[in-house]
C-alpha positions in Angstrom: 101.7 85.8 48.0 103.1 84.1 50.8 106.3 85.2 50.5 105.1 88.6 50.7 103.2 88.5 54.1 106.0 86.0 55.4 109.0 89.2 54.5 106.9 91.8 55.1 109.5 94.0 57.9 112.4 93.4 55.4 110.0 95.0 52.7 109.0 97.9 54.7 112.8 98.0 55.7 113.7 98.2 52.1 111.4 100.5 51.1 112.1 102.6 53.8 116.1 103.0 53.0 115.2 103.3 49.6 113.4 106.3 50.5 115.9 107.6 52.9 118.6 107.5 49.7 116.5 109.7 47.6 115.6 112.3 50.2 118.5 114.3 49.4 117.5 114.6 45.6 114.5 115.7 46.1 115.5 118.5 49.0 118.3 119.6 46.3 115.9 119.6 43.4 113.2 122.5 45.6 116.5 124.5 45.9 118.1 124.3 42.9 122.0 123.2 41.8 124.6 123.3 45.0 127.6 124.6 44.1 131.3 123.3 45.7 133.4 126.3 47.6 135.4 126.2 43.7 132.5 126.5 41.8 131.2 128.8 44.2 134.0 131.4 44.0 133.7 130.7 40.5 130.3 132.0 40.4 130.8 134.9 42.4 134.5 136.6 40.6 132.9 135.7 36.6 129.4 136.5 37.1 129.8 138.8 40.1 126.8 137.0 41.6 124.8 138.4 44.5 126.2 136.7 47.5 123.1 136.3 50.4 123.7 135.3 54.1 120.1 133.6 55.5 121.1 133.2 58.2 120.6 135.5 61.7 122.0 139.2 62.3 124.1 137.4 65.2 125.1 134.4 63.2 126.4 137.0 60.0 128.1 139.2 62.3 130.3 136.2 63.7 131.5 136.2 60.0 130.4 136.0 56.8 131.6 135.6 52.9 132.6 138.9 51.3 130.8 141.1 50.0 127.6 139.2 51.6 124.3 140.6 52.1 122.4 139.2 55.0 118.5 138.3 54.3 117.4 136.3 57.3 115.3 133.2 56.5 112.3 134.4 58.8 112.1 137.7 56.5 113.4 136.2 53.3 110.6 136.4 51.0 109.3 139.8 52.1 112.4 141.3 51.6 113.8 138.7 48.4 112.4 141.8 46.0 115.7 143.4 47.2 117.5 141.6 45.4 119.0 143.0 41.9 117.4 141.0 38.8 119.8 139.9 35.9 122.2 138.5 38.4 122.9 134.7 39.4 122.2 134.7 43.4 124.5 132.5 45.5 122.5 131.3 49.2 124.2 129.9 51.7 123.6 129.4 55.5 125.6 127.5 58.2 125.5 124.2 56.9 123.0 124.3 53.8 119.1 123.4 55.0 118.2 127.5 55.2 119.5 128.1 52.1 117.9 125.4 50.6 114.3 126.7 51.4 115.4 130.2 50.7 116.3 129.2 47.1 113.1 127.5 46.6 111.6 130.4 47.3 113.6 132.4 44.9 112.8 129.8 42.4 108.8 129.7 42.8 109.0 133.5 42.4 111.0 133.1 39.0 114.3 133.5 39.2 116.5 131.0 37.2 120.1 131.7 38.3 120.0 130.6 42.0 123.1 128.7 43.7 123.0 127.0 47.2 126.5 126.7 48.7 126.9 123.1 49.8 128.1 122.6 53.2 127.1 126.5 53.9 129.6 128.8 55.7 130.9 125.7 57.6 132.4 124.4 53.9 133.9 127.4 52.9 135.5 128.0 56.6 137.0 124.1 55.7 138.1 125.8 52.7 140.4 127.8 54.0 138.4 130.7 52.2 138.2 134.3 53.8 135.2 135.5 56.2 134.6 139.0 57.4 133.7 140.4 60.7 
């Protein structure tokens, strides 16, 4: 017992990185598996997924994936029904957090195949992969 009220910051310091290290998982697990730029162009040419942009008109017009639809995150689950069923779905925003929440929400609606592009727009520009204007 003493040892416990005499190391009592390095405990809460412990448990505090230790919580810090699974934050990650469980953000990933809301919005389902991320997907590499491979994987992700994988995805998109064998299953001719339905590539969606969350984030702003301003941001999408800058440059997006091809073929891209743009659902902003503020109206994402009014307009999510727009979306054609039977088809994986492939989110991905400017560096992954938008897309993540967006997914979730495709997710608690139903839908099974849903994709978040990990490292967003930014990871696929690293890529060397094409954007359109």
């Amino acid at each position: 017992m003493s040892f416990i009220t005499e190391n009592l910051i390095l405990i809460a310091i412990a448990v505090a990185s230790g919580a810090m290290l699974l934050w990650p998982l469980v953000v990933r697990g809301k919005g389902g598996p991320l997907l590499d730029t491979l994987a992700a162009t994988r995805l998109i040419n064998d299953s001719q997924a339905v590539v969606v942009d969350v984030r702003t008109p301003d941001e999408f017009a800058g440059g997006h994936l091809p073929n891209a639809r743009n659902l902003p995150l503020g109206e994402f689950e009014q307009r999510s029904g727009e979306l054609p069923a039977g088809k994986p779905v492939l989110l991905y925003c400017a560096g992954g957090p938008r897309a993540g929440k967006a997914a979730g929400v495709l997710r608690k609606a139903g839908r099974a195949e849903v994709f978040t592009l990990a490292g967003g727009v930014q990871a696929w520009r690293q890529a060397g992969l094409p954007l359109v204007k």
